[in-house]
N, C-alpha and C positions, 0 to 999 in steps of 0.2 A: 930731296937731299938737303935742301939748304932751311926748309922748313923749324928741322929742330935748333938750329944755329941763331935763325930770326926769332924764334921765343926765345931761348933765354937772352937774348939782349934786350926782348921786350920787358922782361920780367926785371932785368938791371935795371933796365932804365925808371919803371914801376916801384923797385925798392926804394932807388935813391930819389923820388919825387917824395915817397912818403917820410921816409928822413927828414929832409928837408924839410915839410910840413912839420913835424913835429920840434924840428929843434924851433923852427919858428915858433909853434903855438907855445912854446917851452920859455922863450925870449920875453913872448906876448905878456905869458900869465905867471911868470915866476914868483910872481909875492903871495899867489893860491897856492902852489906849490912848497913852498916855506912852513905856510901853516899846513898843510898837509902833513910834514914833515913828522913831526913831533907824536902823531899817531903812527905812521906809519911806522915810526921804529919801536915804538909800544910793544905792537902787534908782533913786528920780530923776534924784539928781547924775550915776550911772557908768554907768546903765543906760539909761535914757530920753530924757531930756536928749542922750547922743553921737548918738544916736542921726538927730539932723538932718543930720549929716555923711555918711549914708549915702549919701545924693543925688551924691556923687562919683565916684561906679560907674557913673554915667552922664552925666560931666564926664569932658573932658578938665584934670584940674584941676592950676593954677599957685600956689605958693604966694603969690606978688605979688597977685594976682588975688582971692583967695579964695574960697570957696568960693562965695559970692553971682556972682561975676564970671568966673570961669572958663564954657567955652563948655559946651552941652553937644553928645553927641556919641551919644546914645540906645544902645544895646547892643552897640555896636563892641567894647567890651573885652569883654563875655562870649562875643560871635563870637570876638574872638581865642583865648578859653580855649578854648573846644570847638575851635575846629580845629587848636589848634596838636600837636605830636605825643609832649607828654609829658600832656595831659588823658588817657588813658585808662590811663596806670600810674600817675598821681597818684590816681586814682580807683578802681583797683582795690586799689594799696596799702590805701588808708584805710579802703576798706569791708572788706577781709580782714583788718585790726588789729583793726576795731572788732568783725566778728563773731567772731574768734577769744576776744575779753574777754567778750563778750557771751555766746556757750557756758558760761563758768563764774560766769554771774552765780547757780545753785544754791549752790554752794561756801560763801558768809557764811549761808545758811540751813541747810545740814547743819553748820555748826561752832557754831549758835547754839543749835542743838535738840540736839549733842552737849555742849555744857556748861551747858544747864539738865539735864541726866540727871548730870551730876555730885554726888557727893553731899556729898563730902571736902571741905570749906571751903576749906582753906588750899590745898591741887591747884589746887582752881578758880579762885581768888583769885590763885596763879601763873602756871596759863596763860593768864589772860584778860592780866594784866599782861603777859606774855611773846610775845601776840603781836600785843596794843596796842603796845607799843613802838615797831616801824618805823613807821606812820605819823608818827609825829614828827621822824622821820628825813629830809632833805629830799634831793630828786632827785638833786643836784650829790653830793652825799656815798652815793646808791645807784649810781650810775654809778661813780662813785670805787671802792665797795667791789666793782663787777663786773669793771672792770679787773684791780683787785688778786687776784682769786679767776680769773679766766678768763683771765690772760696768758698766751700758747702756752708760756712761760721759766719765769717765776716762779711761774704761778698755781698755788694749793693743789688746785684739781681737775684743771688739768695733770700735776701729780705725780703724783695717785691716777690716773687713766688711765694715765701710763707703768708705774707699779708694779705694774698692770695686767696689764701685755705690751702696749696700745697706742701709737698714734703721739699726740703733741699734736695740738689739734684746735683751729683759729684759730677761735676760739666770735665774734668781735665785727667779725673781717673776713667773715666767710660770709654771702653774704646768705639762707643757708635757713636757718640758726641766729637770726636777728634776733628774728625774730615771735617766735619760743618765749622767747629771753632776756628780750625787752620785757615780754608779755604774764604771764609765771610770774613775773616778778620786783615787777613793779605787783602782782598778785596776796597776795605773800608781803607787798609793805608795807602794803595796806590790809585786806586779811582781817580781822584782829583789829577795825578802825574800823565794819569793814560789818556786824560781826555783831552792833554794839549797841542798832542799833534792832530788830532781831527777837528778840534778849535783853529789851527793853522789851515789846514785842508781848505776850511769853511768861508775863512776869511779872502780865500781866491777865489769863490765864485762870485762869477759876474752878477751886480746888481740889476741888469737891465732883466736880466730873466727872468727875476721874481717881479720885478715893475709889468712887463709884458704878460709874466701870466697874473696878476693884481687885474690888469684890463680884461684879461680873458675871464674872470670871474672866480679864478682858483683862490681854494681856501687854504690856510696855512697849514694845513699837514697836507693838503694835496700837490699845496709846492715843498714843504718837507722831503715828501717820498717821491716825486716826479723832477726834483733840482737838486737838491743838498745830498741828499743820499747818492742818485748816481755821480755828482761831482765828486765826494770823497771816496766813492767806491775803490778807485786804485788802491791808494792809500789802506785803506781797509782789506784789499787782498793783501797787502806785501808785508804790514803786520801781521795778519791771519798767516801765514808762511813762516814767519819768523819765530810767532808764537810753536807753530806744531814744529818748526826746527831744535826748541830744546822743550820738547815733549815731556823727554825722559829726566831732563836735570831740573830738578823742583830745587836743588839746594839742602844743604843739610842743617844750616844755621838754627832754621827756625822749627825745625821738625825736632832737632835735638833737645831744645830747649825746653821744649813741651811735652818730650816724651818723659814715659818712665813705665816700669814694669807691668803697671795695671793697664795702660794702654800701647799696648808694643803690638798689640793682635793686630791695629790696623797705624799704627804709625811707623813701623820698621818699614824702610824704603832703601832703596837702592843704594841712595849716596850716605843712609847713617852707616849700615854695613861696610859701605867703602873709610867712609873716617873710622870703623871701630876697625875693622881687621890692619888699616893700612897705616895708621897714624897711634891707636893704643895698642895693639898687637904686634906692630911692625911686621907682619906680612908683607912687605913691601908689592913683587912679585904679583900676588894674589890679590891686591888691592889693585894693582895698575892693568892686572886682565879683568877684572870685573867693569872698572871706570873707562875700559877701551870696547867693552861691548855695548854697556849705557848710549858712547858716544856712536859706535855702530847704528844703531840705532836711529840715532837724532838725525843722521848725515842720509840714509835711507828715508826717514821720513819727510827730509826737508824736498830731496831730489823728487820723490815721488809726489809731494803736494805742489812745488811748485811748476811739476808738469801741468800735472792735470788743472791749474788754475789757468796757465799761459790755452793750453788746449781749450777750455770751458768759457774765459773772460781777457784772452789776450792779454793779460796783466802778471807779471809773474818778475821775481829778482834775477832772474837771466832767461 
C-alpha cells in the first residue's frame, strides 16, 4: 500500500535534482546559450511560426477571408495533384535530379582526403582557395556564365567542338543535356564549400596513428582507408542523412533560370510547378498542398535513413 506513495516522492525528488542540474549547467554556460540565441529565434520567426499557414492545403483559401475563414475543402487539391497528368513527370523529373546529385555526394570526401595528403603549403592554400571560390558566386551569375560558355554561336566550348570537326551542340535547348549541365555545374560551385567539414573531421585524427602505422609499414592509401576514412566516417553518415532529408527540395532558383520550353521534358520539377501555380497563378491553396507533400516526403525519408544508418553504423542525427 505504501509502495505507490514511495515512488512518487522518489520521482519528486528525481525531478527536482534534475532542475537543479540544469539551472546550474544554465548558470555554468550562459554566454553558449546567448549565442545560441540569435538562431534559435530564427528558426521560430521563419520556420515554426509559418508554419500554421500550412492548414491552407486543405482550404480552399481566399485572401479576404483568411486563413481562419476560408472553407475547408479536406484533400481535394492533393487529389487534384495526383491525378492530373503532368504529376508523374514532375515527380520523376525531381527524383532523377536529386538522385543524379546524390550519386556524387563521395566527390567533397575524395577531394578532402586528397588535400589533407598535400604536403606543399602554398599548392594547398591555392587550391583550396581556388576551388572555394564559386560558392560565393551566385546562381544568377552561374547561369550567366553557362550561357556565355555553352551558346550554339558564341560559346567558347562551341568553338572547341567545331575546331574539333564537330557540329555545335544546343547544350541548354536539349532536354538530355539539362540534368548533366545542372547537376556537374552545382557540383563545380560547391565542391570546394563541401569539403570543409571533412577537412575539419580530418584535422582531429590523432597523429600518432598514422606515425604507428608509418612503423608498421602501411602505405599512404592503406592508412587513407584503414585511419582517415573510418575517423571521418561519423561525419559522413550524418551529412549522408541530411543530404537524403531534402531529397525532394532541389530549389527552384536554378532550375528556373535554365529552363525554358525546349527543355521542360526533363527540367519541370516539383518546386518550379510549386513557384508557377503558387506565386504566378496564385493558386495559393494548390501550391501549399503540393509543397506539404514534397515536404512529406523529405520528413519520411530523413526518419527512415537515419534509422537504418543508427541500426547499420551506430551513427545517426537521434
Amino acid at each position: 500500500m505504501d509502495a505507490k506513495p514511495e515512488t512518487t516522492i522518489q520521482a519528486q525528488v528525481f525531478a527536482g535534482s534534475r532542475l537543479k542540474r540544469a539551472k546550474k549547467n544554465f548558470l555554468l554556460n550562459w554566454q553558449l546559450y546567448v549565442f545560441l540565441l540569435p538562431a534559435f529565434t530564427y528558426f521560430i520567426i521563419f520556420h515554426y511560426i509559418p508554419m500554421y499557414g500550412v492548414q491552407i492545403a486543405f482550404k480552399d483559401f481566399y485572401a479576404n477571408l483568411g486563413i481562419v475563414g476560408s472553407p475547408w475543402i479536406g484533400f481535394e487539391h492533393f487529389e487534384r495533384f495526383f491525378n492530373s497528368y503532368y504529376f508523374w513527370r514532375l515527380l520523376k523529373n525531381t527524383i532523377i535530379l536529386s538522385a543524379y546529385g546524390l550519386i556524387l555526394f563521395p566527390l567533397p570526401i575524395i577531394f578532402a582526403l586528397a588535400l589533407n595528403e598535400l604536403k606543399n603549403g602554398p599548392f594547398k592554400k591555392w587550391s583550396q582557395t581556388l576551388t572555394y571560390a564559386p560558392h560565393f558566386i551566385s546562381v544568377v551569375v552561374v547561369v550567366g556564365m553557362l550561357v556565355a560558355f555553352l551558346d550554339p554561336v558564341t560559346g567558347l566550348v562551341n568553338h572547341i567542338v567545331v575546331s574539333l570537326g564537330g557540329e555545335p551542340i544546343r547544350f541548354l535547348t536539349d532536354p538530355d543535356w539539362f540534368r548533366h549541365i545542372y547537376v556537374w555545374s552545382g557540383q563545380w560551385q560547391s565542391l570546394g564549400w563541401g569539403t570543409i567539414i571533412y577537412l575539419a573531421a580530418l584535422a582531429g585524427v590523432n597523429p600518432e596513428l598514422h606515425e604507428a602505422a608509418r612503423v608498421d609499414g602501411a602505405t599512404r592509401l592503406q592508412r587513407i582507408i584503414h585511419i582517415n576514412i573510418p575517423s571521418i566516417f561519423p561525419t559522413i553518415v550524418v551529412l549522408f542523412i541530411l543530404n537524403i532529408g531534402s531529397f525532394m527540395s532541389i530549389g527552384f532558383e536554378k532550375v528556373l533560370l535554365m529552363q525554358n520550353s525546349l527543355n521542360a521534358e526533363t527540367s519541370d520539377i516539383i518546386q518550379t510547378f510549386v513557384y508557377q501555380t503558387g506565386l504566378i497563378e496564385g493558386q495559393y491553396s494548390f501550391a501549399a498542398a503540393i509543397g506539404l507533400f514534397d515536404s512529406v516526403i523529405n520528413i519520411i525519408l530523413l526518419v527512415l535513413v537515419n534509422y537504418l544508418a543508427r541500426r547499420v553504423s551506430n551513427n545517426s542525427l537521434w
